[in-house]
C-alpha positions as CSV (number, residue, x, y, z in Angstrom):
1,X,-32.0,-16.1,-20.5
2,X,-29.8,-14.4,-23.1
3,X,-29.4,-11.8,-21.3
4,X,-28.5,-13.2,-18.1
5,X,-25.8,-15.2,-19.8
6,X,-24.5,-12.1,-21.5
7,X,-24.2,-10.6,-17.9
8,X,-22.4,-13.2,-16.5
9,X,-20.0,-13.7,-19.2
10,X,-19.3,-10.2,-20.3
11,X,-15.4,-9.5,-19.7
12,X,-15.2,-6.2,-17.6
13,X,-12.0,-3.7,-18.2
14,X,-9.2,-4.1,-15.8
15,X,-9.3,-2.3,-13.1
16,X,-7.3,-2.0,-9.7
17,X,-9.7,-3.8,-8.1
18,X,-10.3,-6.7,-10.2
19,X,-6.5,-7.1,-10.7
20,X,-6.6,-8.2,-6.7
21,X,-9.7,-10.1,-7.1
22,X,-7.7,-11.8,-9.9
23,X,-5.2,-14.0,-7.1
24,X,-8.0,-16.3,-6.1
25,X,-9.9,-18.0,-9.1
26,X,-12.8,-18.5,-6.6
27,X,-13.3,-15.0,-5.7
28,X,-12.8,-13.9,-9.4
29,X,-15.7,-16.1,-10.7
30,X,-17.7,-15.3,-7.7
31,X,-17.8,-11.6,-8.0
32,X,-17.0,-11.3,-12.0
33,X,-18.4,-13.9,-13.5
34,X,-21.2,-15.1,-12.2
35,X,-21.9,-11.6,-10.8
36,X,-23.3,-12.7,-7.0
37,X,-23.8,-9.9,-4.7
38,X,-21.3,-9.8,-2.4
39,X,-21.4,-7.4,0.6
40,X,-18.7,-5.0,0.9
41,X,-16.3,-5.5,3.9
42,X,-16.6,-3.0,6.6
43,X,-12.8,-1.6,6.1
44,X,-14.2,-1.5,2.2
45,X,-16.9,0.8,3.6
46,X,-15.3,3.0,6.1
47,X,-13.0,3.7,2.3
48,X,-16.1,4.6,0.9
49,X,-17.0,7.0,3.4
50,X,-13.5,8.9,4.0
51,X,-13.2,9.2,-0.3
52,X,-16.6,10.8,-0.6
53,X,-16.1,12.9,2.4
54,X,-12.6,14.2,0.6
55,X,-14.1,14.3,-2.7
56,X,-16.7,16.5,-1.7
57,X,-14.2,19.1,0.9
58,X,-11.4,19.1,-2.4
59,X,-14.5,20.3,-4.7
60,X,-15.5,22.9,-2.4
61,X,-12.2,24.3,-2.1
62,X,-11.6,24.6,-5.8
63,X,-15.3,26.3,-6.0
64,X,-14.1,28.8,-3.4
65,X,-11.0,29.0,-4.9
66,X,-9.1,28.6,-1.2
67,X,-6.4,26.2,0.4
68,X,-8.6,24.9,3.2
69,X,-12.7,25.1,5.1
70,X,-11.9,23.7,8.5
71,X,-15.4,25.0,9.2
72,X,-17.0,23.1,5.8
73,X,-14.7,19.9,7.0
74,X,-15.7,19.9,10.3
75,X,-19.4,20.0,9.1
76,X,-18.7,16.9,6.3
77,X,-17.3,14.7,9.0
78,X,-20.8,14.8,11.4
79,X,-22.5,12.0,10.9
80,X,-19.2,9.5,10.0
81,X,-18.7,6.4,11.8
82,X,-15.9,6.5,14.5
83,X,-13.3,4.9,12.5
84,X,-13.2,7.1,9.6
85,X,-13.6,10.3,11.8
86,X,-10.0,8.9,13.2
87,X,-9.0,9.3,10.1
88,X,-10.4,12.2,8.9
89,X,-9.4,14.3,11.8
90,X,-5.9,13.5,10.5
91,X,-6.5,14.5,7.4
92,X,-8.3,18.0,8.8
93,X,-4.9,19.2,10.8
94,X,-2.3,19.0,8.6
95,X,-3.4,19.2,4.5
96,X,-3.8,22.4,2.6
97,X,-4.5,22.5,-1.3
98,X,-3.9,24.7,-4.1
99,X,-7.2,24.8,-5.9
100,X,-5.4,26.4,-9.0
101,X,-3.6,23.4,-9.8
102,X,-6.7,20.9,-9.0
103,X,-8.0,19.3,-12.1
104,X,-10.1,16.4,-10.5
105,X,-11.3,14.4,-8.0
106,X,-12.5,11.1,-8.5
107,X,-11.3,11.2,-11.9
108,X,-12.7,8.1,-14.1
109,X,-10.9,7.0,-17.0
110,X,-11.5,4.3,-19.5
111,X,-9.0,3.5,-22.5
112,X,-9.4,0.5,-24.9
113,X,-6.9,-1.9,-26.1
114,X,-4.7,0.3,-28.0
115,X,-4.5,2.6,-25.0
116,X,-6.8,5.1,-26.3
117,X,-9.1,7.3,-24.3
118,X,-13.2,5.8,-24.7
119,X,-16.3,6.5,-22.6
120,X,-16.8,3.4,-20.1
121,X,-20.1,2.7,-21.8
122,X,-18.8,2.4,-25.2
123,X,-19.2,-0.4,-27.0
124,X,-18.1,-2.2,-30.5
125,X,-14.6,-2.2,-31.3
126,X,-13.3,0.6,-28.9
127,X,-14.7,-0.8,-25.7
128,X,-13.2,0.0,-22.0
129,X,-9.9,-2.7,-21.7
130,X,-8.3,-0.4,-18.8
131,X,-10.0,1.6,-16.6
132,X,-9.4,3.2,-12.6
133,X,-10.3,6.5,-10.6
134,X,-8.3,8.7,-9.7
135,X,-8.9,9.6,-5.8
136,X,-7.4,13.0,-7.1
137,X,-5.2,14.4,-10.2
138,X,-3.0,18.2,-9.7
139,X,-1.2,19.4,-12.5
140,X,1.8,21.6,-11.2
141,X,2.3,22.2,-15.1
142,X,1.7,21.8,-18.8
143,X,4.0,18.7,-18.6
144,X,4.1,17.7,-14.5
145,X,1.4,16.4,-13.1
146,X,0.7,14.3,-9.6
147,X,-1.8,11.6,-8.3
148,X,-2.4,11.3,-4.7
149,X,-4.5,8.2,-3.7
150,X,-6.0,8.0,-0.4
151,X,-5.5,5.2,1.9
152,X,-6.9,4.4,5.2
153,X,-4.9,1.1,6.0
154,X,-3.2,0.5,9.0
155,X,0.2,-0.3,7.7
156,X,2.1,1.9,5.3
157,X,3.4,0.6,2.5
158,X,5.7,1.0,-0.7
159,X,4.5,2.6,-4.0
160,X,4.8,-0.6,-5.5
161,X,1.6,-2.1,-6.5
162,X,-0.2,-2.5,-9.8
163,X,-2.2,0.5,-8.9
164,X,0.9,2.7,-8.8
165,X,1.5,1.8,-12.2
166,X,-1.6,1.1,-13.4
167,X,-3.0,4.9,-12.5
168,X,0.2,6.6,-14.1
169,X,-0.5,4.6,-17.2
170,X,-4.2,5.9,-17.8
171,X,-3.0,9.4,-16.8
172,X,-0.6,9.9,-19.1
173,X,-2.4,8.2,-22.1
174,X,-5.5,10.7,-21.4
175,X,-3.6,13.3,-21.5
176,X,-0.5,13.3,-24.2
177,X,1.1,16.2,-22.7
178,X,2.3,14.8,-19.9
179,X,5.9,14.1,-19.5
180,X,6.8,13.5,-15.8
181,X,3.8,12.0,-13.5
182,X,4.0,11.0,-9.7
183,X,1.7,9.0,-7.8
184,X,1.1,8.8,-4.7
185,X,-0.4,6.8,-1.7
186,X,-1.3,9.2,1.0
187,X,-1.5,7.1,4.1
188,X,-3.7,9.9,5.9
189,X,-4.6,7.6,8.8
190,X,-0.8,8.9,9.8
191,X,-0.5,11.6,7.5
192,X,2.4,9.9,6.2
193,X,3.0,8.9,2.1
194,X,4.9,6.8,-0.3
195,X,5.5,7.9,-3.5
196,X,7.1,6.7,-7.0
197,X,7.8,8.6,-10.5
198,X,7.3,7.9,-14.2
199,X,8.0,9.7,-17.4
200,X,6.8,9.3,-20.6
201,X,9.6,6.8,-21.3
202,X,8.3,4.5,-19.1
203,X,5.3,3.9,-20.8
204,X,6.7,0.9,-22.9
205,X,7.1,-1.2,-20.2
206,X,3.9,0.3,-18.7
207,X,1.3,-0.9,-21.1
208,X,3.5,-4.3,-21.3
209,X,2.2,-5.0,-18.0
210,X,-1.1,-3.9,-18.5
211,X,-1.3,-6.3,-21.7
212,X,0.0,-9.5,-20.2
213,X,-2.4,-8.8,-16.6
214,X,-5.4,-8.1,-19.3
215,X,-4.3,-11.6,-20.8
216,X,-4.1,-13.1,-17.5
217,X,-7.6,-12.1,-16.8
218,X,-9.2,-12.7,-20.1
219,X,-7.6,-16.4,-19.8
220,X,-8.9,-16.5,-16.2
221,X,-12.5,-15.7,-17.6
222,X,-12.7,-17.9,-20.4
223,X,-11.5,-20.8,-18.4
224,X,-13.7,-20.4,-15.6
225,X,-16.9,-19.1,-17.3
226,X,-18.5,-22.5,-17.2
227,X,-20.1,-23.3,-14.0
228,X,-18.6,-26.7,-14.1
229,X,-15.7,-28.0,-12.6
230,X,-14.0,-27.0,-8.9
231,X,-12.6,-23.7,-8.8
232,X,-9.2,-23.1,-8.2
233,X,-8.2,-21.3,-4.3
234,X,-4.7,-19.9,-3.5
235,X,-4.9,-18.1,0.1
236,X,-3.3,-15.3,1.0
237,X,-3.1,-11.8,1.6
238,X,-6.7,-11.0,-0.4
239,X,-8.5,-13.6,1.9
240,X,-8.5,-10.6,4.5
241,X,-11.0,-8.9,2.4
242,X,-12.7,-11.8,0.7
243,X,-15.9,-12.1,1.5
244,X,-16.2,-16.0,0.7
245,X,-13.6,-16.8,3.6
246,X,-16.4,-17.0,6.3
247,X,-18.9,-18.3,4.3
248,X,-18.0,-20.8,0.8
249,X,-14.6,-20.9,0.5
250,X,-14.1,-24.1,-0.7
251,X,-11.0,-24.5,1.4
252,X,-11.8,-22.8,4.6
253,X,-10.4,-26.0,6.4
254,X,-7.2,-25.5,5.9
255,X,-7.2,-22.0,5.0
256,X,-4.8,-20.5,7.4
257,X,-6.8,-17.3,7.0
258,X,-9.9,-18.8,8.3
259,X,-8.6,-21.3,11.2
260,X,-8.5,-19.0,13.3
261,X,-10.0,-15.8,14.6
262,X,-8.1,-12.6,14.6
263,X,-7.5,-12.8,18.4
264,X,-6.7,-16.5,18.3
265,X,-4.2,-15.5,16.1
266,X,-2.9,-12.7,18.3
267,X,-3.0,-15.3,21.4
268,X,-1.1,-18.1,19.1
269,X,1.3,-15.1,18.7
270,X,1.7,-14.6,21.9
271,X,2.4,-18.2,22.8
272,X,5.1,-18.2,19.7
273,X,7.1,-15.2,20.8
274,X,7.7,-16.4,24.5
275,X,8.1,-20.0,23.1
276,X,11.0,-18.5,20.5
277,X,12.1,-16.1,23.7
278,X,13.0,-19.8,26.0
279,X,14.0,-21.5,23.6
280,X,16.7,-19.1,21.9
281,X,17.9,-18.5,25.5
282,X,18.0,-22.5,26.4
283,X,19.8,-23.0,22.9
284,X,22.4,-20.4,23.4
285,X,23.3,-21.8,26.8
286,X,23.6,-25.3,25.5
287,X,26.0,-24.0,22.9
288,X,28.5,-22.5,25.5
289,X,29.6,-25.4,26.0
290,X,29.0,-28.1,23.5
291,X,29.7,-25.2,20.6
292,X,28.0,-25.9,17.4
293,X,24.8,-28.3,17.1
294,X,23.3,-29.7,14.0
295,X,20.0,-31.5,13.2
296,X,19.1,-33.6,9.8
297,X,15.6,-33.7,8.9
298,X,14.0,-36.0,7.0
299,X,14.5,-34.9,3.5
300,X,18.1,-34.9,4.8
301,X,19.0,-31.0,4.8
302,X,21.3,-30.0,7.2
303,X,20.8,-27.2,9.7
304,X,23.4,-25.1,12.0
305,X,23.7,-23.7,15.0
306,X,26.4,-22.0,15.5
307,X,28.1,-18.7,17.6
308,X,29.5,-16.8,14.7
309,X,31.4,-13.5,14.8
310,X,29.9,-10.8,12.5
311,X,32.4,-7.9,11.5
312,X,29.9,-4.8,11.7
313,X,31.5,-1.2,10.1
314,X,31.2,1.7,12.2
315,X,32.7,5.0,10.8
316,X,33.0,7.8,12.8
317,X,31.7,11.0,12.6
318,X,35.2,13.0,14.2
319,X,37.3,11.4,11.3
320,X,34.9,10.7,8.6
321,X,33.0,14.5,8.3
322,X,35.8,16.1,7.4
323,X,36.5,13.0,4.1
324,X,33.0,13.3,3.0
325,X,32.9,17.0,2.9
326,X,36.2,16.9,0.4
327,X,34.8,14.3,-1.7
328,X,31.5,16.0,-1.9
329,X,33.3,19.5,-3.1
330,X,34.7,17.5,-5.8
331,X,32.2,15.3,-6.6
332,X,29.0,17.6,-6.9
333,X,27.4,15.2,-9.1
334,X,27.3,13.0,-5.7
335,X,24.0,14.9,-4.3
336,X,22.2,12.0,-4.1
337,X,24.8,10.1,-1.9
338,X,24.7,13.1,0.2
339,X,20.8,13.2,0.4
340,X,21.1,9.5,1.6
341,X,23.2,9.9,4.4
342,X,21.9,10.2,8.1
343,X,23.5,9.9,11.3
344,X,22.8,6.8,13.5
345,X,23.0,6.8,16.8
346,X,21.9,10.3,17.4
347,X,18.4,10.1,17.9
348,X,18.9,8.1,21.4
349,X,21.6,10.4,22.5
350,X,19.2,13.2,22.1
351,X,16.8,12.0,24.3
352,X,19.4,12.9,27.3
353,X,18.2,15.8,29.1
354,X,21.4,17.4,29.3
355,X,21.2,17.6,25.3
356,X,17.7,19.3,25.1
357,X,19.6,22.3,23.7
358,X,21.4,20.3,21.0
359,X,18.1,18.6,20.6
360,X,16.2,21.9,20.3
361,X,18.6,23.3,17.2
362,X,18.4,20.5,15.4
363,X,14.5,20.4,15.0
364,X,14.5,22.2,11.9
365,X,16.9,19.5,10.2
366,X,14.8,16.7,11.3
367,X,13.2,14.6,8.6
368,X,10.8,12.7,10.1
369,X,9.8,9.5,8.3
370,X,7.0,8.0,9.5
371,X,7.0,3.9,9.0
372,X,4.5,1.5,10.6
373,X,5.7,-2.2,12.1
374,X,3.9,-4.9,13.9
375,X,4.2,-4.8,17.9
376,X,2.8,-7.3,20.0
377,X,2.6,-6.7,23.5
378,X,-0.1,-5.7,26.7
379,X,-2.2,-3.2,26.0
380,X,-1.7,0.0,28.4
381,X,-4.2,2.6,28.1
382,X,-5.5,2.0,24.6
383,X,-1.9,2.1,23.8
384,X,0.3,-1.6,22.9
385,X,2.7,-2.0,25.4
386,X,6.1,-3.7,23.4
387,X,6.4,-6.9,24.7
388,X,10.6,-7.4,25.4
């Protein structure tokens, strides 16, 4: 009986994954506190499956000591399920690696409260506080090194989670001689990545955060440890992965996540876009004539509707190159203005066929930047048709 209790009350390290289990109290004490077995999502799996797959090809490659096996790849990828061989054949065409500058995959590291390295297992004073893998660590020198994470989602995002920081943090405190560290989230579903940088001086505010999410979680786990009492629920983004959301959430009626099914949500979608569509254009054409219309609510907040003119800078390129050139000859510590710069407008002018020259010569300064945003439209040939 001890022993169960023990195991259910025992306060694991921090780790990316319990941090996002940390925004719903239910799912927290669910999987970390009273340890149920919970099955893994399938989008959890299909992770699972692409990692190892990598894990395994990057290994080979530094035991061969060469920068890519498409023959060893191909074979690893028999056998996967169709949604991470999507993925993986992304990953196959277009990444080559250095095995020289490899130092792990699927690197684990612990550290304890002070930030020191430990063994997971350890126990007593210098316990695990902090722990992550690292999908996979290259060090491009003594004092530069890089971590590239692997994600299979279907949106790309910024480098701005807790993980970004969280994985820099237990780099550099492994390994002291680290002074410049970059992480980044491969998105190799599009073979597109987001990345962020640290130094050594960032590691103040580094472990700051660490500290006060530990606290958070260590005040999350004493308060809930007793079986008593209703859990706290706050839905959101996590509920897409939660596994309780179908099956004992203890708010799945009005759970916004869970009223609906992912296609009813598409079709209630649908329904709001054409609504908004009529609507705007019924509005507008009211407003032609009767100008501005306002509405009070009930809590007696005022809204507008209102045609208003919006001054929108254009600057163009004939007369402004030749400025910008100057200023950049005597401003060279302006490079990353310069770097920042693009020219709108040309991208749509290119596609005229009468261009396809133009077009042609400036392929090489291209700098394609690949973004993902939601379109909801009709389907054409596996492809979503933008609705207008």
């Amino acid at each position: 009986m001890r022993e169960l209790e023990h195991q259910k009350k025992s306060l694991p390290p921090l780790s990316q994954s319990r941090y996002g289990d940390m925004a719903c109290e239910a799912l927290y004490v669910h999987k970390h506190i009273r340890c149920e077995r919970i099955a893994e999502s399938q989008a959890a799996e299909r992770g699972i499956e692409i990692h190892e797959i990598l894990a395994t090809y990057i290994n080979h490659l530094v035991r061969v000591r060469r920068s890519s096996d498409l023959e060893i790849f191909d074979a690893l990828m028999k056998g996967v399920g169709s949604e991470a061989r999507e993925v993986l054949e992304k990953f196959r065409d277009n990444h080559i690696f250095d095995p020289e500058k490899i130092l792990a995959t699927e690197l684990h590291i612990a550290l304890d409260q002070d930030f020191h390295p430990v063994e997971a297992s350890d126990g007593g004073d210098r316990s695990a506080e902090y722990e992550g893998t690292l999908d996979l660590v290259i060090l491009h020198s003594l004092t530069e090194a890089e971590i590239d994470d692997w994600k299979s989602y279907y949106q790309i995002i910024a480098a701005e989670t807790f993980q970004s920081k969280l994985y820099p943090l237990l780099l550099m405190c492994l390994n002291p001689s680290l002074e410049r560290l970059r992480f980044v989230l491969e998105f190799v579903r599009y073979g597109a990545s987001r990345c962020v940088e640290y130094t050594r001086k960032d590691l103040p505010w580094l472990k700051d955060l660490a500290q006060r999410e530990r606290t958070r979680q260590r005040k999350l786990h004493e308060c809930s440890a007793s079986d008593e009492g209703d859990l706290k629920v706050s839905p959101g983004k996590h509920c897409t992965w939660c596994p309780l959301l179908l099956n004992g959430c203890p708010v799945a009626q009005t759970n916004p996540y869970s009223q609906m099914t992912a296609e009813q949500r598409l079709r209630f979608a649908l329904w709001l876009q054409e609504a908004e569509k009529q609507n705007t254009k019924v509005l507008k054409d009211l407003m032609v004539e009767r100008g501005p219309i306002r509405y009070r609510d009930g809590n007696e907040g005022e809204y507008l509707a209102d045609f208003v003119p919006v001054e929108k800078k254009f600057y163009p390129y004939r007369d402004a190159v030749s400025i910008l050139d100057e200023w950049f000859k005597t401003h060279p510590e302006e490079r990353g203005l310069r770097d920042k710069l693009t020219i709108s407008g040309l991208s749509s002018a290119l596609k005229a066929e009468k261009r396809a020259d133009l077009a042609q010569r400036l392929t090489g300064a291209v700098d394609l930047h690949v973004e993902t945003e939601l379109r909801i439209g009709r389907a054409t040939n596996g492809k979503k048709e933008r609705s207008s």
